[in-house]
C-alpha positions as CSV (number, residue, x, y, z in Angstrom):
1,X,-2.2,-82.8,-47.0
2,X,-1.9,-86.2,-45.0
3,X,0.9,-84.8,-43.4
4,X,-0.8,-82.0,-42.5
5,X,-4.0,-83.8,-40.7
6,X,-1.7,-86.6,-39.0
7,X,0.1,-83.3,-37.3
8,X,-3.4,-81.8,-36.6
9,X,-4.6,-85.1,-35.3
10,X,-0.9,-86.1,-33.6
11,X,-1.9,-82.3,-31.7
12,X,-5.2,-82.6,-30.6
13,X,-4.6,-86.2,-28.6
14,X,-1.6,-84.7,-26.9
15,X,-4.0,-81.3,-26.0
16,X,-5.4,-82.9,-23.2
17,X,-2.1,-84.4,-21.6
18,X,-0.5,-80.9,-22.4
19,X,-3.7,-78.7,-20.3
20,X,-3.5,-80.8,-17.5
21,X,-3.6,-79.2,-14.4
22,X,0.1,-78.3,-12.3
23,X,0.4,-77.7,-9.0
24,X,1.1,-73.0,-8.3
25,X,4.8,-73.1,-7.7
26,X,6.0,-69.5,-6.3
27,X,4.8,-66.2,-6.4
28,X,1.3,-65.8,-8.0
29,X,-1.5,-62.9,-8.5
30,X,-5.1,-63.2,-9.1
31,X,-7.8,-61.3,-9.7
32,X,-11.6,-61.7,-9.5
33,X,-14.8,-59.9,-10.0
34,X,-18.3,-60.3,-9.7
35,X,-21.7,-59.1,-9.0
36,X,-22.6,-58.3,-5.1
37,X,-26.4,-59.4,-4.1
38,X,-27.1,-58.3,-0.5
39,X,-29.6,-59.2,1.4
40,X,-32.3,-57.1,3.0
41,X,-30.7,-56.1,6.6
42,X,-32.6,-55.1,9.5
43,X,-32.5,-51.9,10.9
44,X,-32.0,-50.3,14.4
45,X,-31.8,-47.4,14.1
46,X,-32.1,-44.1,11.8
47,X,-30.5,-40.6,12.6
48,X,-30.0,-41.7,16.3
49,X,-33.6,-42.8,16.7
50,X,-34.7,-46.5,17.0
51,X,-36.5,-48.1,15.1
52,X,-38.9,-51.1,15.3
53,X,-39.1,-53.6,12.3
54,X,-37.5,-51.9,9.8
55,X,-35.4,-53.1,6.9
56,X,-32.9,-52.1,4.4
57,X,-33.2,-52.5,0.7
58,X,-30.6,-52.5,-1.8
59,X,-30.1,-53.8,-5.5
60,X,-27.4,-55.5,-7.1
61,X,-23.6,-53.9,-7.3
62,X,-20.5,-55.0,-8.5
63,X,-17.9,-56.8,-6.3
64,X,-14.0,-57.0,-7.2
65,X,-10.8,-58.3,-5.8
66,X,-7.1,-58.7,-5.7
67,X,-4.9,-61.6,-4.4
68,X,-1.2,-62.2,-3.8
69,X,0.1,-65.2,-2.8
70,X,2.6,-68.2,-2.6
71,X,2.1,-71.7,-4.0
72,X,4.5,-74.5,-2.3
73,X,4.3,-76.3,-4.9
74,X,3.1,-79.5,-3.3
75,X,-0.9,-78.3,-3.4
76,X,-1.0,-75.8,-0.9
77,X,-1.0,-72.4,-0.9
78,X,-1.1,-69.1,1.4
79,X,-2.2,-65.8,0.1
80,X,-3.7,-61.8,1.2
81,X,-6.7,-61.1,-0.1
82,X,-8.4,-57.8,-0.8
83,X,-11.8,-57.6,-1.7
84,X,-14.5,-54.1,-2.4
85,X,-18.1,-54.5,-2.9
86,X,-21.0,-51.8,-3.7
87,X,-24.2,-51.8,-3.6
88,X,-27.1,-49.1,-4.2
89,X,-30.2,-48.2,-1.1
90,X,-33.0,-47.9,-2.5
91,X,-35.3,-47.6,0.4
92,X,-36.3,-48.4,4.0
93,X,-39.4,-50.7,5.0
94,X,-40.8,-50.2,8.3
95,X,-44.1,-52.0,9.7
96,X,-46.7,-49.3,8.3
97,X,-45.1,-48.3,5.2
98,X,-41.8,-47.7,2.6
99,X,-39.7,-45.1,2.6
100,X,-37.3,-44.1,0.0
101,X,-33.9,-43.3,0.1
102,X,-31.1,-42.7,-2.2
103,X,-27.6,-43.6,-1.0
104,X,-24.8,-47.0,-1.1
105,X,-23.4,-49.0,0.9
106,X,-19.5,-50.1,0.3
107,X,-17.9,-52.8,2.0
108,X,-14.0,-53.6,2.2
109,X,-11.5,-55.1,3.7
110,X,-8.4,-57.6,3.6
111,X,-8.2,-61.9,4.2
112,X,-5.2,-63.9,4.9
113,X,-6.0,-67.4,3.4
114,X,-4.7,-71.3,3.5
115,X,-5.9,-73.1,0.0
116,X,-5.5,-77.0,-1.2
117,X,-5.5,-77.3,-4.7
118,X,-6.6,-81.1,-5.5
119,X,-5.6,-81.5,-8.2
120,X,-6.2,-84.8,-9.8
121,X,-10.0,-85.2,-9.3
122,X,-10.5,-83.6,-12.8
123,X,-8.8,-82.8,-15.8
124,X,-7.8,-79.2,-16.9
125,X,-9.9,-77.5,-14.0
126,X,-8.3,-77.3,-10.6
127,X,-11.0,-77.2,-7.7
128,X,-9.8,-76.5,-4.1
129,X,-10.7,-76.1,-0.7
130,X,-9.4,-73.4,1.4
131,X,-9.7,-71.4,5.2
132,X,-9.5,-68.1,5.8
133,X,-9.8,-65.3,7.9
134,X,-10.3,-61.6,7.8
């Protein structure tokens, strides 16, 4: 028994030295998802015809993406980035009144990326600050 809690205590002081944080190294995928909150958007116009103060309403929807990229190693990384989000109209506002509709809106499309991992600012969680474009 004192064996066995000088093995279980021996473990849990080397834990945090062992879950520290390493710099990607190679060839990496990620994955991500979410939920898509978009904001009212204005309006020009509808079926061809212009419109004066209108706005779009949607609710929430889901958001997802997919990443592929190469860690140097050293804190830096490169990676592609493809992202989809949805999200649900519910209705058009114009000056005098609501209208509703009944349709979606989907949104994709592809990012090239340049990330710094810093890695030392805290333990076991790896923030980083990145650029991209797309």
């Amino acid at each position: 028994m004192r064996v066995r809690n000088i093995l279980l205590a021996a473990t849990m002081a080397a834990l945090p030295v062992a879950a520290a944080a390493q710099p990607v190294t190679g060839l990496y995928l990620g994955t991500g998802a979410g939920v898509n909150i978009m904001q009212d958007t204005t309006v020009a116009s509808i079926g061809g015809f212009t419109t004066r103060d209108a706005s779009l309403q949607t609710t929430g929807g889901a958001a997802a993406l997919a990443a592929v990229g190469w860690g140097f190693g050293n804190g830096l990384r490169a990676e592609f980035e493809f992202d989809y989000r949805y999200n649900s109209v519910t209705g058009v506002s114009f000056p005098n009144g609501r209208e509703l509709l009944n349709g979606s809106e989907q949104k994709y499309g592809p990012m090239v990326n340049l990330l710094y991992d810093c890695n030392d600012m805290v333990p076991m969680v790896v923030p980083y600050i990145g650029v991209g474009a797309g």
